[in-house]
C-alpha positions as CSV (number, residue, x, y, z in Angstrom):
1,X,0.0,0.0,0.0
2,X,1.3,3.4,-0.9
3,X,1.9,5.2,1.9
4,X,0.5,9.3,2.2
5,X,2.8,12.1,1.5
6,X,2.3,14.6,3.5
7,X,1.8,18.5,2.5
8,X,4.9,21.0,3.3
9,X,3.7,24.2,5.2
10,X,4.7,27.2,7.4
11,X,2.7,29.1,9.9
12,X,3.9,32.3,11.2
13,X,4.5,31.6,15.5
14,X,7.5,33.4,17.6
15,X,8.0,36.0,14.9
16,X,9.2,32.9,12.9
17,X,7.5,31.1,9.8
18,X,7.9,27.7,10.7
19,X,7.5,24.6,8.9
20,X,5.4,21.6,9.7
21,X,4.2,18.7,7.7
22,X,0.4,17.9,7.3
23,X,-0.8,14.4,6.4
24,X,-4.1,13.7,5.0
25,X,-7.0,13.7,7.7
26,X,-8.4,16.7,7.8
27,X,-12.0,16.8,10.0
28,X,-10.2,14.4,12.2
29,X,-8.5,14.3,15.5
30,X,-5.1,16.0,15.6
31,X,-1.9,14.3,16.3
32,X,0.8,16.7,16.5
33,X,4.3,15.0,17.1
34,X,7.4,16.8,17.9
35,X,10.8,15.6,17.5
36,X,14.1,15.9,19.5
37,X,16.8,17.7,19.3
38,X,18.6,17.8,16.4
39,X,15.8,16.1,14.7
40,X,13.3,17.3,12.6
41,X,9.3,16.9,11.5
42,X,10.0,14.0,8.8
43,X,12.0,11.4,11.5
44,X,8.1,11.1,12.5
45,X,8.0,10.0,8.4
46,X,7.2,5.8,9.4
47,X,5.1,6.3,12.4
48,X,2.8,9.6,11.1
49,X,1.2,7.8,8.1
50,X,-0.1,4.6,10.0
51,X,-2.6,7.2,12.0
52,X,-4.1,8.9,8.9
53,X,-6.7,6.6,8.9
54,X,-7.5,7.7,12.4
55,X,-5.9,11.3,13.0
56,X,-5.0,14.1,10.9
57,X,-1.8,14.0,11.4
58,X,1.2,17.2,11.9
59,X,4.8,17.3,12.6
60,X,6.5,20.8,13.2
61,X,9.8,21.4,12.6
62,X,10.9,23.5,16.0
63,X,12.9,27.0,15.1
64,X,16.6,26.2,13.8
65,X,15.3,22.4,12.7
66,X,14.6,20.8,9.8
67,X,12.8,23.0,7.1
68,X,12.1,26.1,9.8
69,X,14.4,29.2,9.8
70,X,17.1,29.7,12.2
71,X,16.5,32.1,15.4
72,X,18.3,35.0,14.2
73,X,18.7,36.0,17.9
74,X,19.9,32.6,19.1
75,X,17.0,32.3,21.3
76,X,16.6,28.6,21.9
77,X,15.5,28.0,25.2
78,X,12.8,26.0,27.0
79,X,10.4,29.0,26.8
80,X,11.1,30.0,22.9
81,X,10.2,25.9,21.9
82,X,6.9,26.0,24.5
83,X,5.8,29.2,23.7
84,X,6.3,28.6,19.6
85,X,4.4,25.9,20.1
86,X,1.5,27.2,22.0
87,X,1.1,29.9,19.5
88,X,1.7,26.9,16.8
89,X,-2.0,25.2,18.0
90,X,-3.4,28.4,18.9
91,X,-3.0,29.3,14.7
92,X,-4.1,25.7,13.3
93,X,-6.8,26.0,16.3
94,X,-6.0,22.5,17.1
95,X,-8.2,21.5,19.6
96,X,-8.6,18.2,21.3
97,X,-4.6,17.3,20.6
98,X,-2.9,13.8,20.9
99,X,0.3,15.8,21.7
100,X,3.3,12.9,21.1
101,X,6.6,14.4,21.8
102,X,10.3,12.8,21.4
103,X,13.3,13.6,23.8
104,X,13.7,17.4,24.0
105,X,10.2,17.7,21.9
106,X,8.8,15.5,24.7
107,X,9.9,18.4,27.6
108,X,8.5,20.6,25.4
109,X,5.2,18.8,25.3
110,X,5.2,18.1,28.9
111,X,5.9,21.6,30.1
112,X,2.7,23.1,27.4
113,X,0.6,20.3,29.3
114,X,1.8,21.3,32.6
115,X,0.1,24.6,32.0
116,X,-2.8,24.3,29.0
117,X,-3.5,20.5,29.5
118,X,-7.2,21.5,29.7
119,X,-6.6,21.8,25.7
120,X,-5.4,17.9,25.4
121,X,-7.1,14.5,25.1
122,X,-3.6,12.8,25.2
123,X,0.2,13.4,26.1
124,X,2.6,10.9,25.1
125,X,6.4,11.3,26.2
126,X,8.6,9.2,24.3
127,X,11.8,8.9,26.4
128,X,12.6,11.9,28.3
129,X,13.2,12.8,32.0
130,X,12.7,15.4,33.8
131,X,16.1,15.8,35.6
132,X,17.8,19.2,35.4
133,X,21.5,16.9,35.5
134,X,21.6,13.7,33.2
135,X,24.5,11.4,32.9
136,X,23.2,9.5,30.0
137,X,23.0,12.6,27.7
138,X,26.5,13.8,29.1
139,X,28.5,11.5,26.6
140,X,25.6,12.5,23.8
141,X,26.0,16.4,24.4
142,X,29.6,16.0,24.7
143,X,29.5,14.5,20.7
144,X,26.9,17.3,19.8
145,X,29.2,20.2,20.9
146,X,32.3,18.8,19.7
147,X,31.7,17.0,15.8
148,X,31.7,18.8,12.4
149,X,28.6,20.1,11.1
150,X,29.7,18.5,7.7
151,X,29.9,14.7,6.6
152,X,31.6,13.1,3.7
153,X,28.8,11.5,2.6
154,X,25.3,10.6,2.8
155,X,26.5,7.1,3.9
156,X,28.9,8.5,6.7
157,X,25.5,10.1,8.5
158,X,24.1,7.0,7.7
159,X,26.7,5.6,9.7
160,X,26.7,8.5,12.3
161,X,22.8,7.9,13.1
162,X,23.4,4.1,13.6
163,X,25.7,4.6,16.0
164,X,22.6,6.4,18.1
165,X,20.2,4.0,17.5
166,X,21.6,0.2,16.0
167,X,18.3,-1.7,15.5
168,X,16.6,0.8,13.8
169,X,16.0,-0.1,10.1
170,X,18.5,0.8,7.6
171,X,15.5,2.1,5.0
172,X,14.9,4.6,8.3
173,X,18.9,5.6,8.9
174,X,18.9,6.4,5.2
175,X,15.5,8.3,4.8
176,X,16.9,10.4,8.2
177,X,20.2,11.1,7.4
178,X,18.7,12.6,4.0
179,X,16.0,14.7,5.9
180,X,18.5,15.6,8.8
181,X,21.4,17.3,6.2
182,X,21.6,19.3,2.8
183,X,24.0,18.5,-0.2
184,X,27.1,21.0,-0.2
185,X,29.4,21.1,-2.9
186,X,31.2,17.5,-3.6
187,X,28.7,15.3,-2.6
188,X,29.4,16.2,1.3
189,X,26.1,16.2,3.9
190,X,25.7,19.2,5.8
191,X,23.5,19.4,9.7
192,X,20.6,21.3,8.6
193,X,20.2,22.4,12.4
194,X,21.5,25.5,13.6
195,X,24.7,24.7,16.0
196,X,23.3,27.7,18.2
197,X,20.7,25.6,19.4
198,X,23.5,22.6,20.5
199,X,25.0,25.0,22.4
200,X,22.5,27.2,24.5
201,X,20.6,23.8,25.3
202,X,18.7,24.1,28.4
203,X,18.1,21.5,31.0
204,X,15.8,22.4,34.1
205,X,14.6,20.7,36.5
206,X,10.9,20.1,35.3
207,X,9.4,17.2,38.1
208,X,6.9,19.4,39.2
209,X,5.5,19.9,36.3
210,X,4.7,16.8,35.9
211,X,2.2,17.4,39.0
212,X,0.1,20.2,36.9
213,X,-0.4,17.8,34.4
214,X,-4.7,16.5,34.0
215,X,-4.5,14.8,31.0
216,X,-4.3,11.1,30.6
217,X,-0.5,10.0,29.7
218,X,1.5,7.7,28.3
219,X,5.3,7.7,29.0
220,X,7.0,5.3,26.4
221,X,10.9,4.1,27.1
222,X,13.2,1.8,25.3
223,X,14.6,-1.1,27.4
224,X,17.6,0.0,25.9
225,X,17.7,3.3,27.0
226,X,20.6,5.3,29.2
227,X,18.9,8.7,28.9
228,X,15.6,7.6,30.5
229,X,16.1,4.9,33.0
230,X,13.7,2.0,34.4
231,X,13.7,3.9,37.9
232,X,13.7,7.4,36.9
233,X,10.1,6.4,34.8
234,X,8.7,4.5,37.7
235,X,9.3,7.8,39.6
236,X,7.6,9.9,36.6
237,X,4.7,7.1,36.4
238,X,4.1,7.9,40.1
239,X,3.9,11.8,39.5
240,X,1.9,11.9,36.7
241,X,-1.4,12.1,38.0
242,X,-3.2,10.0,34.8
243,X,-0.1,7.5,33.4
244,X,0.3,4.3,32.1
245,X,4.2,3.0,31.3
246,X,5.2,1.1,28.3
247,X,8.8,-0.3,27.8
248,X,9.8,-1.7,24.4
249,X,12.5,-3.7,24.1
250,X,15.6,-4.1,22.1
251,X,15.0,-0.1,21.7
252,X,16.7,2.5,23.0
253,X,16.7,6.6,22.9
254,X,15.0,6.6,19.6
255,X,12.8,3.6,20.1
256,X,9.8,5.2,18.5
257,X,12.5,4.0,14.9
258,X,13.9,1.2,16.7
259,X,10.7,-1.3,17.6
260,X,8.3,0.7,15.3
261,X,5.7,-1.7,15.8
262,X,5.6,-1.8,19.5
263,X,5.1,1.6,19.4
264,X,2.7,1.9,17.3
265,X,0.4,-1.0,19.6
266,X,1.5,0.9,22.4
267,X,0.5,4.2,21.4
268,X,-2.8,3.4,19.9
269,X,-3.6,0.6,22.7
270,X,-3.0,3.7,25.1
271,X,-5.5,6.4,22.8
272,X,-8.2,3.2,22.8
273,X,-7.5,2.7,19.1
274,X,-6.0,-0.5,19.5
């Protein structure tokens, strides 16, 4: 079956036009997904077309990602990604919003629920904690900050992104590392990310506003994972007020790519869909 392409758009939020992709769907339930960091809308490309039959279906490509201009002020904290993203639904007046969020697009999601949850029928956070000190990500960050912003080749990201996440398929490395760079001159790959936003990073603590949040939620983690650990997402299971905790195995950080199918049962067993 051929699968949907989705539509390329901007809406104007922050002062910034940013782009999102839109799959077919449109009278139904939103799903907006956000991505981590680094990342952009289309590393939601396998998972967002298996829910057009049930959601209509967005990604958004967060300021200095993917497709969506650069902050020309470097402003990339916590605040600029929530409040881009509240004024993101407000536009598309998306209401009753599956809000699924990935890694730093997951804190993002969590901290807009912790205040306008009211505007949710679902939160899903795939694999984030809300620790202001990490030792999992130190090693990660440590890479971000420090390798080239320019590749060889499109099969040395290929090779770069399987380092991050080995059981994820290689169709998926290839279709990423092609959405996550540009061509430059001589067949080199460049980060379409803005380094800026590497840099100026922001981690704070966030556990109590996991206590503000009314909507039911699902925390997903892969088995595999260093960044979110099995304790750590017993303690946000017991915080949450409305949770229910999934683990898929042989997954790690980026499980969502990793055991595609278990997160696909898990995330539509969760929104009753199953």
């Amino acid at each position: 079956m051929t699968q949907p392409t989705p539509g390329s758009k901007t809406v104007l939020a922050r002062g910034l036009n940013l782009h999102y992709l839109e799959w077919t769907g449109e009278g139904l339930q939103p799903m907006l997904l956000l991505h981590g960091l680094q990342d952009c809308a289309a590393c939601w490309d396998s998972f967002a077309p298996r829910m057009t039959s049930r959601y209509r279906v967005l990604a958004l490509d967060h300021r200095g990602h993917g497709d969506s201009p650069w902050a020309p002020d470097g402003s990339y904290g916590l605040n600029d990604y929530v409040g881009e993203l509240t004024e993101f639904i407000d536009a598309l007046e998306l209401r009753n919003l599956v809000l699924i969020g990935h890694s730093a697009g997951a804190k993002n999601a969590f901290t807009y629920a912790s205040a306008l949850s009211h505007r949710l029928a679902a939160l899903v956070i795939v694999d984030m904690d809300p620790d202001a000190n990490n030792p999992g990500s130190a090693t990660m960050f440590q890479r971000y900050r420090t390798e080239s912003d320019e590749w060889e080749s499109l099969d040395a990201v290929v090779e770069r992104l399987r380092i991050r996440e080995p059981n994820a398929p290689e169709e998926t490395l290839r279709h990423h590392a092609a959405m996550l760079t540009r061509e430059a001159p001589g067949g080199a790959r460049v980060w379409k990310r803005d380094r800026a936003l590497v840099l100026s990073y922001e981690r704070p603590d966030a556990w109590k506003a996991l206590d503000r949040i009314g909507c039911p939620t699902l925390l997903v983690r892969g088995a595999d994972s260093t960044l979110l650990t099995h304790d750590v997402a017993l303690r946000m299971r017991e915080r949450l007020p409305a949770c229910q905790l999934v683990e898929l195995t042989n997954a790690g950080h980026w499980c969502y790519d990793e055991n595609p199918q278990e997160f696909e049962k898990a995330v539509l067993g969760f929104l009753g869909k199953g």
